[in-house]
C-alpha positions as a Markdown table, in Angstrom:
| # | Residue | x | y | z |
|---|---|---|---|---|
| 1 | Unk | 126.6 | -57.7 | 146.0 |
| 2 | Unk | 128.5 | -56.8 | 149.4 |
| 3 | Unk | 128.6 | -58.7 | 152.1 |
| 4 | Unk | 126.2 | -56.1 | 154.0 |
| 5 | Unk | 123.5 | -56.4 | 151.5 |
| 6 | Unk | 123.7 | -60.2 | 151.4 |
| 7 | Unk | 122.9 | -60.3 | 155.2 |
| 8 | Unk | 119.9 | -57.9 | 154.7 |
| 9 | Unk | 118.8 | -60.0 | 152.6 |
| 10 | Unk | 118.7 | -63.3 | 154.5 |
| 11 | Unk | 117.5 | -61.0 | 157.8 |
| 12 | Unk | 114.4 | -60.0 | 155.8 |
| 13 | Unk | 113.6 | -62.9 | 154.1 |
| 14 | Unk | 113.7 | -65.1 | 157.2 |
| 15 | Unk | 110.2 | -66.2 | 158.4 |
| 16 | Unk | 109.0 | -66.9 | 161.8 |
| 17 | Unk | 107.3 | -70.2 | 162.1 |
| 18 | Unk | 103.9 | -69.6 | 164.1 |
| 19 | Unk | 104.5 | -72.6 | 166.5 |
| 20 | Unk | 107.8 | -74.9 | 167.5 |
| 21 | Unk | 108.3 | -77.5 | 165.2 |
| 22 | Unk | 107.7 | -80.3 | 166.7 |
| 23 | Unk | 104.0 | -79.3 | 167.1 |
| 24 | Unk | 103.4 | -80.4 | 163.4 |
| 25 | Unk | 105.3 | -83.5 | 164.5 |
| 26 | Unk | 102.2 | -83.6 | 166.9 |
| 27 | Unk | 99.3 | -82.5 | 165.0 |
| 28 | Unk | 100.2 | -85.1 | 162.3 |
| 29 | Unk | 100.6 | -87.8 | 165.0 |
| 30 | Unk | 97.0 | -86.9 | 166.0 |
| 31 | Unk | 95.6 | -86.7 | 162.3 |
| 32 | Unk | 97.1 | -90.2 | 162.0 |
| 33 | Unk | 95.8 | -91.4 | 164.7 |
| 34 | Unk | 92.2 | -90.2 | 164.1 |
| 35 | Unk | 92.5 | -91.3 | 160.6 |
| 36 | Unk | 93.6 | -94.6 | 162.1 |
| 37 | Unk | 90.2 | -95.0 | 164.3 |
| 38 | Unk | 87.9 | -94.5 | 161.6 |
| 39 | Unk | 89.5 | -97.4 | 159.8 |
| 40 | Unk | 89.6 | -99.8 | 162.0 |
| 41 | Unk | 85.8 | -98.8 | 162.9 |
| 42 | Unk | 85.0 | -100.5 | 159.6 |
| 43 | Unk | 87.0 | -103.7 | 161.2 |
| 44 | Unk | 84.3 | -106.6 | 160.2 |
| 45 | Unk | 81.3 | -104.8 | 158.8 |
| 46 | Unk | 80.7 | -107.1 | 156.3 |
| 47 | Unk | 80.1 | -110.0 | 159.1 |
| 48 | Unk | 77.5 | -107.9 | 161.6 |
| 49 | Unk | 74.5 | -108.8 | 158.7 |
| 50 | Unk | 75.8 | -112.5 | 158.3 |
| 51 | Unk | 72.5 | -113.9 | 158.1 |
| 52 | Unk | 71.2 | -111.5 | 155.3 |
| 53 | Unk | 74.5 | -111.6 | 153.4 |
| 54 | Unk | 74.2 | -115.9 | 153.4 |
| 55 | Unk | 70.9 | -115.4 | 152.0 |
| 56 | Unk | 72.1 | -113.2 | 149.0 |
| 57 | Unk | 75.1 | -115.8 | 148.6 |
| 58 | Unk | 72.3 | -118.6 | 148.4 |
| 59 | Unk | 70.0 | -116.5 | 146.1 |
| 60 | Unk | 73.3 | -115.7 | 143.7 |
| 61 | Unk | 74.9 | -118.6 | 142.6 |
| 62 | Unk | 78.3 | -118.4 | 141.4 |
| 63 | Unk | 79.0 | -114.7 | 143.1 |
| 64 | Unk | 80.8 | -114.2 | 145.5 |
| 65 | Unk | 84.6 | -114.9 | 147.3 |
């Protein structure tokens, strides 16, 4: 192949990105951070019904942690 053909080559093959690249920098930042909320809104669930959960632990003997 000649040199020529070689350059139209990479000239068509090139794709154009549809935003700058640090947006995905961005847009994975904020998935993380979303993702990140929703598990530490399960922080201490098991301890909001303590009441109900002591009365399974007392009606199970032996189960539990």
């Amino acid at each position: 192949m000649s040199y020529a053909t070689t350059l139209l080559a990479e000239a068509v093959s090139h794709v154009e990105l549809p935003m700058p690249t640090w947006m995905y920098g961005v847009i994975a930042l904020i998935v993380f951070i979303f993702l990140g909320v929703a598990t530490f809104s399960y922080r201490d669930v098991a301890n909001r019904h303590s009441a109900k959960a002591s009365g399974q632990a007392a009606a199970e003997p032996g189960h539990g942690h």
